[in-house]
PAVO-966552 format. One record per residue (C-alpha): x, y, z; residue number from 0; residue in one letter. Coordinates in pm, whole numbers, plus 50000, padded with zeros to 5 digits. Example, Ala and Ser with C-alpha at 12.3 -4.5 7.8 and 13.67 -1.06 7.14 Angstrom:
BEGIN
      c1      c2      c3   pos   code
   51230   49550   50780     0      A
   51367   49894   50714     1      S
END
This chain:
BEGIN
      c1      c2      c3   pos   code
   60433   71755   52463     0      X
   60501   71711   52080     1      X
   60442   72014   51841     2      X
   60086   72000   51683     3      X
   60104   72119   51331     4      X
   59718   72216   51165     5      X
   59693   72240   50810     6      X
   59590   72624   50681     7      X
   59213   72599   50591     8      X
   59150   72685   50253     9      X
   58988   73041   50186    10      X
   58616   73017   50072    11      X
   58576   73149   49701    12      X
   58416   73453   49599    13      X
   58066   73430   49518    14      X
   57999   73509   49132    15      X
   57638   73659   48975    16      X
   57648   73647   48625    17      X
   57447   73932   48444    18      X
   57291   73836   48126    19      X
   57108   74095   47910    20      X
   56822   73938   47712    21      X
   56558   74028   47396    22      X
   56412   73826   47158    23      X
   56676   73569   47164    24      X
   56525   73243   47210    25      X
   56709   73075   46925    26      X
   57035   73138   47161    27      X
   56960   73168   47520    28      X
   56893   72794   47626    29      X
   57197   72705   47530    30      X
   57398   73039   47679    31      X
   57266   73010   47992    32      X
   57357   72592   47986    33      X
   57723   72680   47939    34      X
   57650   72906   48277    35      X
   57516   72610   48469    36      X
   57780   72399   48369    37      X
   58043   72595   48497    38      X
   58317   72417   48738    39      X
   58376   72723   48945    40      X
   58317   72553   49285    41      X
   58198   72913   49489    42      X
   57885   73033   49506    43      X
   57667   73158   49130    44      X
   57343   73334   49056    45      X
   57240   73366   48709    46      X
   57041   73682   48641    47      X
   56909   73752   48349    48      X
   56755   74042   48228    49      X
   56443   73988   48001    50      X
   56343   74292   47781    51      X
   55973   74291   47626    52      X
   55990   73964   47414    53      X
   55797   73833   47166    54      X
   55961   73522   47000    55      X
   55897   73277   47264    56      X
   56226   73407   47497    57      X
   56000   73487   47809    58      X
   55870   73124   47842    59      X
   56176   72956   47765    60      X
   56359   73225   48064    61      X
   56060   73162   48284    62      X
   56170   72758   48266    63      X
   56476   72762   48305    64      X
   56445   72973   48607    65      X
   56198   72737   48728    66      X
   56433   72444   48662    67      X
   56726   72604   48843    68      X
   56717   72788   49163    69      X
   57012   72970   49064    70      X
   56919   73129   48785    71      X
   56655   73453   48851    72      X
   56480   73631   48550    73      X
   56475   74020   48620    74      X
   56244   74281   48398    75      X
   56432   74484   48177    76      X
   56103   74749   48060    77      X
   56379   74986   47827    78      X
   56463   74674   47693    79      X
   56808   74779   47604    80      X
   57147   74616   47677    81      X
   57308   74867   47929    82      X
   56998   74872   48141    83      X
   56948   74510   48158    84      X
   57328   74506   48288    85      X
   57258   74794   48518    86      X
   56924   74588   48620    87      X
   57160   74253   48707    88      X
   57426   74461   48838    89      X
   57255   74634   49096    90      X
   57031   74282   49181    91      X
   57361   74072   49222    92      X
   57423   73943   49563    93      X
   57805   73877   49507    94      X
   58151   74099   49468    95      X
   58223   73930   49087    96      X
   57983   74024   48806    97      X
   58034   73798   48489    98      X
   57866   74004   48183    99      X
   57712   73702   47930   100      X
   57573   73766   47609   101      X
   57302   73558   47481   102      X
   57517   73495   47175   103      X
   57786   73366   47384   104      X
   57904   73019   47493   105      X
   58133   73020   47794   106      X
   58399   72730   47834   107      X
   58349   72534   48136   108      X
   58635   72694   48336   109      X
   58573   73026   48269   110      X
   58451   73187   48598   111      X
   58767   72957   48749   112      X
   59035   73101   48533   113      X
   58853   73489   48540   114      X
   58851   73512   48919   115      X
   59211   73363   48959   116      X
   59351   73656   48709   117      X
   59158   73926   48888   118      X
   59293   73786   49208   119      X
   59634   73763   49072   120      X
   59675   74103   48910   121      X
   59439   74299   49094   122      X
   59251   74413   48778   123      X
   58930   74552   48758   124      X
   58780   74389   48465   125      X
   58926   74013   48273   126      X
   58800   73941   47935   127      X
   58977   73737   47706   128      X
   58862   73635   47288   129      X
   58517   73687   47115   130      X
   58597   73347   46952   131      X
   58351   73348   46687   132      X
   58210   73000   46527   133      X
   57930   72981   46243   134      X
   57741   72645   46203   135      X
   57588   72766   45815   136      X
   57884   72859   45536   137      X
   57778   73190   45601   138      X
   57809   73239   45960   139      X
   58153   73040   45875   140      X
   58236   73363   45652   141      X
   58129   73624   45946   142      X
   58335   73401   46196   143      X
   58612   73422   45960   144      X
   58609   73811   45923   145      X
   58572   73859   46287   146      X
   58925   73631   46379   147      X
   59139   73821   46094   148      X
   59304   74157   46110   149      X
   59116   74256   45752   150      X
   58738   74245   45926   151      X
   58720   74381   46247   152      X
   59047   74572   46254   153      X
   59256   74299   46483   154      X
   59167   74395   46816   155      X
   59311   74182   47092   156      X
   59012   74014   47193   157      X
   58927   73920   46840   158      X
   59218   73766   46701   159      X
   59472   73730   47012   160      X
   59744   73887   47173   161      X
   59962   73863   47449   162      X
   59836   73866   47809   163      X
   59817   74233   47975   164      X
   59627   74533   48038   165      X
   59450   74640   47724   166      X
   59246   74926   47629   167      X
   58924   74670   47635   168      X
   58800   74288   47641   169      X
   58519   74115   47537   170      X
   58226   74114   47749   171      X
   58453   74113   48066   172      X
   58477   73976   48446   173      X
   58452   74268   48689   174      X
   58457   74348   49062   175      X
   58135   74491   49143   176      X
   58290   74785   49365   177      X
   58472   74892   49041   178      X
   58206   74893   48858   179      X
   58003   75089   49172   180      X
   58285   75324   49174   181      X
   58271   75465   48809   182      X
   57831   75404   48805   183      X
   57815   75146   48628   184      X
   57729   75117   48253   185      X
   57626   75431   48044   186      X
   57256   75367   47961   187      X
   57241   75641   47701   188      X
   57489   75435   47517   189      X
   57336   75143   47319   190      X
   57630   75044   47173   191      X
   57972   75057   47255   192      X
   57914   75067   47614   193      X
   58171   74801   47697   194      X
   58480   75081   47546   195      X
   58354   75352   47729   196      X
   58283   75174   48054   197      X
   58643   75057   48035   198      X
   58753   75355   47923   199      X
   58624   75515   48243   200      X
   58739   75232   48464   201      X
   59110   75294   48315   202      X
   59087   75692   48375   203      X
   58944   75674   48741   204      X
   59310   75406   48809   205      X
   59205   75082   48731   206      X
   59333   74820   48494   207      X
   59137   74645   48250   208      X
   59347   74282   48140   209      X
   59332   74117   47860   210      X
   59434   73715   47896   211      X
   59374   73483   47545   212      X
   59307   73188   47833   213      X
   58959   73290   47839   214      X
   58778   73216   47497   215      X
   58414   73295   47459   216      X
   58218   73064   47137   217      X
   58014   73335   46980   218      X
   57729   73292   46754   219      X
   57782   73569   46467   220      X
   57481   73669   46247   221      X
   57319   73469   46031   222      X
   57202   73648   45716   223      X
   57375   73972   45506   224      X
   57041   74187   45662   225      X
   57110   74079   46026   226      X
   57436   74156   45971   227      X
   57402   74504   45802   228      X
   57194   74609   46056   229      X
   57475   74483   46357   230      X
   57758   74708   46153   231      X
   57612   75009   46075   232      X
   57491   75012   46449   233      X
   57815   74946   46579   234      X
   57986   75169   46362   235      X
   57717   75468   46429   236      X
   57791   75434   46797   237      X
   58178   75424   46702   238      X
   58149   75739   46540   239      X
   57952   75859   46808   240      X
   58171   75791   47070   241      X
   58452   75869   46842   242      X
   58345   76232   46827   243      X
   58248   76221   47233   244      X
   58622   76130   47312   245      X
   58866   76199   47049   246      X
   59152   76145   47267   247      X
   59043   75814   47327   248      X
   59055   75681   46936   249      X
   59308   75463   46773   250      X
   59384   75503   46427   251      X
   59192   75186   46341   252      X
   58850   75304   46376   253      X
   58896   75557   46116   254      X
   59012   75315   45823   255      X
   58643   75169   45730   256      X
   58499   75557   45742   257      X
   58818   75646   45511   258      X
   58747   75371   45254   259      X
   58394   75472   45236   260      X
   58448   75812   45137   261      X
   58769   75735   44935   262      X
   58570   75494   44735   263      X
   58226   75691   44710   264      X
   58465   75983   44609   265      X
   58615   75740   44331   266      X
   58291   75651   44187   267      X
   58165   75975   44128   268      X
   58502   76140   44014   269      X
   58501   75814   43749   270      X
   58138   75878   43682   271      X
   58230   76208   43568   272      X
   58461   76127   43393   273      X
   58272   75877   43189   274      X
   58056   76198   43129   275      X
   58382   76395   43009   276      X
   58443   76064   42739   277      X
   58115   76119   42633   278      X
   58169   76533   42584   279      X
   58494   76404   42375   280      X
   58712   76576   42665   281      X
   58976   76385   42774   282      X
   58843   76187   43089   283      X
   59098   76192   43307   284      X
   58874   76154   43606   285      X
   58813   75768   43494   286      X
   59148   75778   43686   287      X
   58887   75776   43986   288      X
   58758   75423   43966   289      X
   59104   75284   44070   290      X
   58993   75380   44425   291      X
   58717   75111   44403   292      X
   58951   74895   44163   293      X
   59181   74912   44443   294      X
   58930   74803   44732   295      X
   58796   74500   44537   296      X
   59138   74390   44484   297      X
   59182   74401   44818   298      X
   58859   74224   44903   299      X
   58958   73966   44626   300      X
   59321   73910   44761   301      X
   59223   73892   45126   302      X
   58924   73612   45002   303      X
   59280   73362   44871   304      X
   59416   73483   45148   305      X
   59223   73361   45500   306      X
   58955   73198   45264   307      X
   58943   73006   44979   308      X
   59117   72694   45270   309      X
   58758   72679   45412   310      X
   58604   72547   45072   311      X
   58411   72738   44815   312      X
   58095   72792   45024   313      X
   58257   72991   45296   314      X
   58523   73162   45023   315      X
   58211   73346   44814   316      X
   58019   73403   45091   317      X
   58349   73587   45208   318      X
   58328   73796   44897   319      X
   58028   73923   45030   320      X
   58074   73917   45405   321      X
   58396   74151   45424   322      X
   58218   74452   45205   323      X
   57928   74431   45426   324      X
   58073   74444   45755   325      X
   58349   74756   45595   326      X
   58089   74954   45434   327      X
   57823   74905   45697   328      X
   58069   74996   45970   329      X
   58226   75267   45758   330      X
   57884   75448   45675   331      X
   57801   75450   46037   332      X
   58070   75551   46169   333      X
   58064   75856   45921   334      X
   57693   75906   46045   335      X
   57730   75859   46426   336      X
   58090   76122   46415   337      X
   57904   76420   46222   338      X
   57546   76366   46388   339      X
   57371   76294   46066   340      X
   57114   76038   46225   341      X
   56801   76171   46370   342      X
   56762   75907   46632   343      X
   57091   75688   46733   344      X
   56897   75574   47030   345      X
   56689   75372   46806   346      X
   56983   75175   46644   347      X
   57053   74875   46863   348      X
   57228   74619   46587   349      X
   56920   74380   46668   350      X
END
């Protein structure tokens, strides 16, 4: 009788449920949750989103798209915040891989394909790759420009590349649901930030958070100096926050903005002073202070030639601009949130 030989069937993939947070976004969200849909991960996908209390029109659109696509399920987010609207998807998700999506984001096509094969393949507990940030106006050119350089955001990883490995976090991030079970799941006191210390806790409790530059997320930065102000100093209060929650936890990096706020506000009134001593007919040796904020606008000024002035003049100024605003907003909020000078950080979402 001859041998019989049957091919190995091919294991079924892991079912995904993508968790997207949602408030007030309906200028983004169509088009986030079409990148979701248009995935080419061939297992099974649900597409939660959770809808805080709206008011722009992002309910209705939601609703449709929901109604459009069986997949996708709208879930009420009442706090309206971003932790509880993942907590509200994670717990709702039917499958073992939770994809967190921002409404800002833009996911390539093979995203969920290349996530779940890393996790697989190194046995991490969260994959995130590159916040690759893209502006449409000169402006949001500028932000996406400060974002991708080492002189903006401080050249984290998943902002301006790296090597693959573990990492101390990734943006947004694919993770196995019992990890996330295991450690309980996103800090809701924590409006911003939460992604760190989630990771931070997955790391500590023996898990591995990977970072792999193959997975690039498009994201849509802010659009004017105000919306952007308000996104920094957030981020930087809950930096400082967290800062002074952990300080073991901290790399040197988060402490240069804070530094070169109080260096240069220290500059400015020492040269102030010493304008007053010129006007006393003392000698004003103080003046000597305003090379601390002589020194930062060179810096500004150099860093504009630098990564800049290739995109054209309309992106270079509005780089002039762009880089103090994101440093000093960060900077003053992160020397806010690390002394507990604000009387409400709970309030201060970067919305």
């Amino acid at each position: 009788m001859p041998e019989q030989h049957h091919e190995a069937a091919a294991s079924p993939l892991v079912g995904v449920s993508y968790v997207m947070p949602v408030l007030n976004d309906a200028s983004h969200v169509r088009a986030a949750v079409e990148s979701i849909l248009e995935q080419d991960y061939a297992g099974p996908v649900e597409v939660l989103i959770a809808l805080g209390p709206s008011i722009d029109g992002t309910a209705e659109l939601v609703a449709d798209l929901a109604a459009r696509d069986a997949r996708v399920r709208v879930l009420e987010n009442e706090v309206g915040s971003t932790p509880s609207g993942l907590n509200i998807g994670i717990r709702a998700a039917q499958f073992p891989v939770v994809v967190r999506v921002d409404s800002h984001s833009m996911l390539p096509v093979d995203y969920a394909r290349v996530a779940v094969g890393v996790l697989e393949r190194t046995g991490a507990d969260n994959v995130g790759g590159i916040m690759d940030a893209r502006g449409e106006t000169p402006f949001e050119q500028a932000v996406a420009l400060a974002y991708t350089t080492k002189v903006g955001l401080g050249g984290s990883a998943f902002h301006v590349g790296g090597a693959e490995g573990p990492a101390e976090t990734v943006y947004l991030g694919v993770f196995r649901r019992a990890a996330l079970e295991r450690v309980g799941l996103f800090d809701e006191t924590i409006k911003r930030g939460q992604d760190w210390e989630l990771n931070r806790r997955l790391r500590e409790t023996g898990g591995t958070v990977w970072f792999t530059p193959e997975l690039a997320v498009t994201y849509r930065p802010r659009s004017s100096v105000e919306r952007l102000a308000r996104q920094m100093f957030s981020t930087g209060l809950w930096r400082g926050e967290l800062a002074r929650r952990f300080p073991s936890a901290n790399g040197i990096r988060y402490f240069i903005p804070p530094a070169m706020v109080v260096g240069v506000t220290l500059g400015l009134i020492l040269g102030i002073i010493g304008l007053v001593q010129a006007a006393m007919g003392a000698t004003p040796w103080l003046l000597l202070g305003f090379l601390v904020p002589a020194a930062y606008l060179l810096f500004v000024v150099v860093a504009t030639l630098a990564y800049a002035r290739v995109r054209g003049a309309a992106v270079a100024w509005r780089f002039l601009v762009v880089l103090p605003c994101i440093h000093v907003s960060w900077g003053v909020g992160f020397v806010l949130g690390y002394l507990s000078l604000t009387s409400n950080i709970a309030k201060h979402t970067g919305r």
